[in-house]
N, C-alpha and C positions, 0 to 999 in steps of 0.2 A: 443747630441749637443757637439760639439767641440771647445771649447775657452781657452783661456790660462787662466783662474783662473782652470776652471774643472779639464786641463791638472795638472796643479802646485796641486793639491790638490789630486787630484784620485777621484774624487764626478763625480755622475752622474746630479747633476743641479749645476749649479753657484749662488745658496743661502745661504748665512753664517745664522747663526743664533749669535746674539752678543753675547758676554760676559758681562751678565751682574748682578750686584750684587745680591744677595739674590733672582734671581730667577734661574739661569744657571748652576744646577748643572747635577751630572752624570745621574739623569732622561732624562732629557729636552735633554742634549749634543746626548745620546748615540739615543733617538727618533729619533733627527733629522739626524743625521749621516746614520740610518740603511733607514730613506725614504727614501736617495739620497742625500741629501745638507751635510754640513760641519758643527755638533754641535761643540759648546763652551764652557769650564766650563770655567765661570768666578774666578777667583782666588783671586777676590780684595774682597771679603767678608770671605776668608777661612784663618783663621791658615795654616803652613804648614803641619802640622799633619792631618789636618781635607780636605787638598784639596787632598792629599797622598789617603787617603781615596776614594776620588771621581776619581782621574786616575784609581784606580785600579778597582773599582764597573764601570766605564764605558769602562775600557780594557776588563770585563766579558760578560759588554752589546750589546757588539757590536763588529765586526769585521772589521768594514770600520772605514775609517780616523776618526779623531775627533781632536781638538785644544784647548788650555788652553791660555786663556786671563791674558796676567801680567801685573795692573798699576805699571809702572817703580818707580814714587816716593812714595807707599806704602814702609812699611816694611818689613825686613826680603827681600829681594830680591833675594840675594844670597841662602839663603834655600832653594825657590823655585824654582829655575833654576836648583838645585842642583836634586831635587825629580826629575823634568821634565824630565833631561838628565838621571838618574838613571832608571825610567820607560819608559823611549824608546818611548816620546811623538814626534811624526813628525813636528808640527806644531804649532808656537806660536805667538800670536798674540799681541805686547806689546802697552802700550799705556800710554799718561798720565807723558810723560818722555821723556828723550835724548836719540832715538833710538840708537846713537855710543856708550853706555854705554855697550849695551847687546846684538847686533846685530853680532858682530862679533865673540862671547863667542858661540855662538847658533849654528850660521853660518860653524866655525867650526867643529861641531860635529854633521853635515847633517840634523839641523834642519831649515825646511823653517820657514822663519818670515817676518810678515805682521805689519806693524805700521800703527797706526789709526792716522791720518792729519785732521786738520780743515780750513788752509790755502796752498798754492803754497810755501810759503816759505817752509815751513816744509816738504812738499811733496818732494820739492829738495833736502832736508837736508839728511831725508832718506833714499833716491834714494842712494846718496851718501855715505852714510853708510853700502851700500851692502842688503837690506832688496830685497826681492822676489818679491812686491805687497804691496801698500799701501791701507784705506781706505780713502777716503774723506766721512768725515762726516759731513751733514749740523747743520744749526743751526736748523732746525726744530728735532735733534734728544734728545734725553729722557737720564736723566744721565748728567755726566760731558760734558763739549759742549766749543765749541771756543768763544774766547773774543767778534772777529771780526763780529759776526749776521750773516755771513755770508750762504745764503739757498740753499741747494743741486741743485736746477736748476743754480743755478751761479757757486756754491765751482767744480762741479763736471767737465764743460766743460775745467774749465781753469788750472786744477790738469790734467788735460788728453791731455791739451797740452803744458804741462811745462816737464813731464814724460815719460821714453819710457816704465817703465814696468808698470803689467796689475794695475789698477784700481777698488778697489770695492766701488759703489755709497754706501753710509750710509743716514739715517736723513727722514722723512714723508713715508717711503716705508713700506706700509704693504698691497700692492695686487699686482695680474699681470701688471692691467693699468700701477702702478707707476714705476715698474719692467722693463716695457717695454720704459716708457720716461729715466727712467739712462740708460738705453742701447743705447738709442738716441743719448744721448749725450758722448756717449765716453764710459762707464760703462760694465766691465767685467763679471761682479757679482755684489750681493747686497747684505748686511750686514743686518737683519731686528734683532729691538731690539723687541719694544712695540708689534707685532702681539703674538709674541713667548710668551712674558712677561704670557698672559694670555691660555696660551696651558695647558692643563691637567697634563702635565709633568712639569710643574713650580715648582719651588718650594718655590715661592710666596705667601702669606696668601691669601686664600680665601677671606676674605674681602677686601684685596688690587688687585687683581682681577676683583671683583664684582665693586671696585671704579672708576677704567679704563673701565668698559664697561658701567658703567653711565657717564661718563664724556664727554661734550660736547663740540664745538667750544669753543677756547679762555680759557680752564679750566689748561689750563699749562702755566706756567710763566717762562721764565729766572731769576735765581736769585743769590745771592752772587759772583756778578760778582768781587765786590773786596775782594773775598777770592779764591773759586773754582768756577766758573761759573756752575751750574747746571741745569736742568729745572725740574721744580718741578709741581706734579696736587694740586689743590688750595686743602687747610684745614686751620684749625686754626694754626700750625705750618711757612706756607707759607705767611700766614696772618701776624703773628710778625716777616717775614723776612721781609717782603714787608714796614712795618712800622718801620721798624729799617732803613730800607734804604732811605727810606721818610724823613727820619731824621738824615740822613747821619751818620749812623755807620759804621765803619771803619773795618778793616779786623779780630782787635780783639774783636771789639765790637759781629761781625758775629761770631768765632768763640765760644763768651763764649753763644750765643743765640743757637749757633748747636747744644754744648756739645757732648757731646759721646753716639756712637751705636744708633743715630737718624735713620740713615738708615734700619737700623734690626729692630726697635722699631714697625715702620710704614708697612716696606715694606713683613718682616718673621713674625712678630710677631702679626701685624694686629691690631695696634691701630692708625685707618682712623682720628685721630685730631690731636696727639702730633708727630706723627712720619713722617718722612721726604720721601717723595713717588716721587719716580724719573719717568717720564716716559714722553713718547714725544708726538708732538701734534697728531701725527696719531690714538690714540687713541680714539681721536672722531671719526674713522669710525669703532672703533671696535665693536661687537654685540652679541660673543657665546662665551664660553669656549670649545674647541677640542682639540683631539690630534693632538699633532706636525706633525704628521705623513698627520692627513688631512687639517692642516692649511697650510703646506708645497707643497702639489698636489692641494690647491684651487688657490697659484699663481700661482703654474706652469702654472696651464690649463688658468688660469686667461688671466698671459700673453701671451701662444699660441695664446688663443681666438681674443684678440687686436689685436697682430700680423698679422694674417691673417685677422680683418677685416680693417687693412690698407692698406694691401696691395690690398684688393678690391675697395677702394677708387679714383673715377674717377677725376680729374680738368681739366677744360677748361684753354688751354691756352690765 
């Protein structure tokens, strides 16, 4: 298949695999990379020492592309731009930040860069800052998420036509069907967090895993909209955000109810009550734990499959 993300990347599919905390490391990245798609280590859960670590265990693992995920207002930023450029990483994917910060730092030294958008504004802002390919991610996706609610069936068309470079859809995408509606609408590629989250190569607690494949319609919430918007799967952690907010607490009230290492507590370390479990709504159609490798070939074919049976589809004029 030939399209400009594939092109822009060297992948033989147009599937990213997200960067995402505490499960994206040089397992997961370097799986999905060798099926065909474009792995991620996410870098917002790593030391710089400890992600240094993971470029180099997934330059061993693999020989095709692969990308590291930077949220821009974490810290330590400059370290890890510093590793990235030092290990000869092709592609970065920032997010969570003012693309003009770091886009041009990258840019310079022939690395392609994709920023993650959740509106049009931003998507122009980007643009303008010289970035390769943005994502638009809806508000149905898992993790940190936009203010605006705004749902990949809307964020995606109207980023596609504010933009002239490629587009990767983000947000509810985790089969071929859904694959094949962001291509519909304008959509390059697709960024998938939550299907990946529970692949063999995660590096996800088992129990947080097992929690996302019970988890049903409606069992994710948007929450701490006045501190980090995030969406969260329901626990008794989500439960005292949900009540803090009920009662109108304020961005430091949120902050002293998160406290520290909530996300690792819940998401690495596998305690399903206290700990803070990001993950998006597609989750309710998740069902097995596999490798990436055959979670990555069940959308391909997913989507081929759709593909072709729309275009058998007859209407009367």
């Amino acid at each position: 298949m030939k399209n400009r993300i594939a092109a822009l990347f060297g992948i033989q599919y147009p599937i990213i695999q997200a960067g995402m905390v505490w499960c994206s490391g040089w397992r997961l990245a370097s799986a999905v990379s060798n099926a065909g798609g474009l792995g991620i280590i996410g870098a917002g859960s790593m030391y710089p020492e400890v992600l240094l670590e993971h470029i180099q265990k997934c330059k061993k693992a693999t020989s095709k592309p692969f990308a590291v995920n930077v949220p821009l207002l974490y810290p330590n930023v400059q370290h890890v731009m510093d590793i990235i450029v030092a290990e000869g990483v092709k592609i970065v994917f920032t997010s969570a930040g003012n693309p003009a910060s770091w886009t041009g730092f990258l840019k310079e030294r022939g690395i392609v860069v994709v920023h993650v958008i959740a509106n049009t504004k931003f998507a122009l802002k980007a643009e303008a800052c010289g970035v390769d390919a943005v994502v638009a991610e809806g508000f149905e996706a898992g993790g940190h998420n936009g203010r605006e609610e705004t749902t990949t069936l809307c964020l995606m068309p109207m980023v596609k036509a504010a933009v002239q470079i490629p587009v990767i859809a983000a947000g509810g995408i985790g089969g071929g069907a859904a694959m094949l509606a962001a291509f519909a609408l304008g959509a390059e590629g697709v960024q998938i967090g939550s299907a990946f989250a529970v692949a063999e190569e995660s590096s996800a607690h088992p129990n947080f895993k097992h929690k996302i494949l019970n988890a049903g319609e409606g069992d994710t919430k948007l929450r701490m909209k006045k501190l980090v918007p995030v969406r969260l799967l329901k626990n008794e952690f989500a439960d005292a955000i949900a009540n803090a907010e009920s009662e109108g607490a304020d961005a430091e009230g949120l902050k002293h109810l998160l406290g520290r290492a909530r996300a690792k507590l819940g998401m690495f370390e596998g305690d399903m009550n206290e700990g803070e479990l990001e993950i998006g709504q597609v989750s309710a159609m998740l069902n097995d734990i596999k490798p990436a490798a055959v979670i990555l070939n069940r959308i391909w074919q997913e989507f081929l499959i759709e593909k072709n049976r729309l275009n058998t589809l007859e209407f009367s004029e």
